[in-house]
Structure formats: structure tokens, C-alpha cells
N, C-alpha and C positions, 0 to 999 in steps of 0.2 A: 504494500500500500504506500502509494506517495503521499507525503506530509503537504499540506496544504500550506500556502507561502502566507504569509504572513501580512496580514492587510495594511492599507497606507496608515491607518493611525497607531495600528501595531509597531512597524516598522517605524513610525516616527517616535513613538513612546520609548523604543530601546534604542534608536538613535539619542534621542533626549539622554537619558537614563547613562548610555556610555559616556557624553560628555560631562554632564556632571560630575562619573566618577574622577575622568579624565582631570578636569580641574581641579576637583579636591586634590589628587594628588600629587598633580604641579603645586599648588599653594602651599600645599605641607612641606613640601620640598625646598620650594624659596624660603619658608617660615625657618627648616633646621639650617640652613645656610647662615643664620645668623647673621652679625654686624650691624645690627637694627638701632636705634637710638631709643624704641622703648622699652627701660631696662627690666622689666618682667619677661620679655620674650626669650630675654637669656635660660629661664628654666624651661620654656616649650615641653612639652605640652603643659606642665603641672603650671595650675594654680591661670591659666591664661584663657580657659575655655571663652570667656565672657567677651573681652576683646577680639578675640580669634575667628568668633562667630559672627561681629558687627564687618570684619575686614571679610570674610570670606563669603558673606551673604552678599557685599557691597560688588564683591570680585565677581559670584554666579551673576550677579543682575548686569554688571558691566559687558558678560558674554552674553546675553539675552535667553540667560536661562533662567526668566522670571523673578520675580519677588519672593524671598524667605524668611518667614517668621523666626524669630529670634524665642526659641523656649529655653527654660530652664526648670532646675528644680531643685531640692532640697530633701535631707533626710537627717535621722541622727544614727549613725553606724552601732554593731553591737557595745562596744564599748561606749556609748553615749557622744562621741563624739559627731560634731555637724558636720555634714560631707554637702555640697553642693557643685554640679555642673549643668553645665549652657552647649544646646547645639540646634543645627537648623532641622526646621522643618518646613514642607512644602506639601500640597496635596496626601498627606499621608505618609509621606518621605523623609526618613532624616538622613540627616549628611551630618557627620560630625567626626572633626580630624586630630580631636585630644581626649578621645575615650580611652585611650591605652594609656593615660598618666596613671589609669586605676588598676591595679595588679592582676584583676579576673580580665583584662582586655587586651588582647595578642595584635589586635587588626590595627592596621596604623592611620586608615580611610573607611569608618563605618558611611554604609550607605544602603540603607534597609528599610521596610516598612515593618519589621518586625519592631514591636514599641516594648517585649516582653523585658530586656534588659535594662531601661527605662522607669518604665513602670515597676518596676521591682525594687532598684536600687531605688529611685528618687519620685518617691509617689505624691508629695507634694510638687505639682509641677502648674505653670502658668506659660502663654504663649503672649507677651507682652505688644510684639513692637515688630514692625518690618526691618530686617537686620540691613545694616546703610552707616556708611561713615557718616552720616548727619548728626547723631545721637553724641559722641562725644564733647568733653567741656572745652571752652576755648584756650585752657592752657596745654589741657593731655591730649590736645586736637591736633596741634600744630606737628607735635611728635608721630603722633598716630597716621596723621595723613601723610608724614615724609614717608613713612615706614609702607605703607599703603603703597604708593608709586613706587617703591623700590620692590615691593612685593608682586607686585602687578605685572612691572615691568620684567622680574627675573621668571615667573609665572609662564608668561606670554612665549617670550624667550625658549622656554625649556620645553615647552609644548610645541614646538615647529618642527 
């Protein structure tokens, strides 16, 4: 039996789908190259998800891979300690490139509609805001958006 080809909006769905992963993982890529002027990026992943997500949401939207919601969420780990991370999501989609700062996460580019590992870890969760360098303050802005272009541009770069 031959497999039936796959219809145009099929076909554009895992078109979609590949680039996105495609650019997460140029971004994460420019992101460990380092040399960045904002000095949190120096521990990437850990403790950066929150930023990471405004630059990388800013980054899919700059390739016209639509608008990504900015979620996060929060929990208190077995020992009572507060654990909190941030990553995108889109139609049911996340994309998130500093899940592996957490010891249970091997993958260096999640990009899943499974929310199981999510919704487990951080069950308080909120989807605030369209991720976009707009949202930063005017002093950690100026840093962030150098860092942005130099992101972008080694991004760009490394994906041709």
C-alpha cells in the first residue's frame, strides 16, 4: 500500500515545525558562544530562562514564525525549595532552549506539544505576554538589545 503524500497544510505544518526547531537551535548556539554584555548569560542556561524566552520569541517572530506567548511557572521542589522557569509557547507548542539547566533534562532544544513535563514540574503556571524585546526596562534594555543583534546576527549566520 502507498502512503498517501501528505496534504498542503500538512506539509506546510512540518515545514513550519522544522524551522522552528531549526532556529531554536541556531539561537542556543549563538546564546553558548558567549561574549554577550549581559552578565547572566554567562551561566546559560541556568537561572536565564526568562530573558532567553523574550530574545528568542523576538528572534521566531523576526523569521515570520509568528507570535509566542511568553509562559512560565513556578513550584516548591521536594525539599521546599522555589524552582521557577519560563519558555514559549504557540498554538499548543513549546519551544524552550534552557530546560536542560534542570538535571531530569538531557534535550538541549525542547520543542513538543507534550505539556506532561511542565505541568508536573511547575503546575502553577500563567501565559502573560507576547515574548518581544519591547518588555524590557530602559536601563537592562540597552544591554539586552546589543546582545539581541549580536544574537540574531551570529543566528542568521550559522543557519546559511
Amino acid at each position: 500500500m502507498t502512503p498517501l503524500a501528505p496534504s498542503n497544510s500538512e506539509s506546510q505544518s512540518s515545514a513550519w515545525e522544522s524551522e522552528v526547531r531549526r532556529a531554536a537551535f541556531y539561537f542556543r548556539a549563538a546564546l553558548i558562544e558567549g561574549g554577550l554584555e549581559w552578565e547572566l548569560f554567562k551561566d546559560f542556561p541556568r537561572g536565564v530562562c526568562g530573558d532567553t524566552c523574550l530574545l528568542l520569541g523576538q528572534y521566531l517572530s523576526n523569521l515570520g514564525l509568528g507570535e509566542w506567548l511568553y509562559c512560565s511557572g513556578s513550584s516548591y521542589g521536594p525539599n521546599g525549595e522555589f524552582r521557577s522557569h519560563a519558555w514559549l509557547v504557540q498554538n499548543g507548542w513549546i519551544v524552550d532552549i534552557t530546560a536542560d539547566q534542570f538535571e531530569d533534562v538531557t534535550e538541549t532544544v525542547t520543542f513538543t506539544r507534550d505539556w506532561t513535563w511542565y505541568r508536573d514540574r511547575f503546575p502553577e503556571q500563567t501565559m502573560a505576554m507576547v515574548a518581544g524585546t519591547n518588555y524590557f526596562d530602559p536601563q537592562e534594555g540597552r544591554r539586552l538589545l546589543h546582545d539581541f543583534q549580536v544574537l540574531e546576527q551570529r543566528a542568521n549566520q550559522a543557519s546559511r
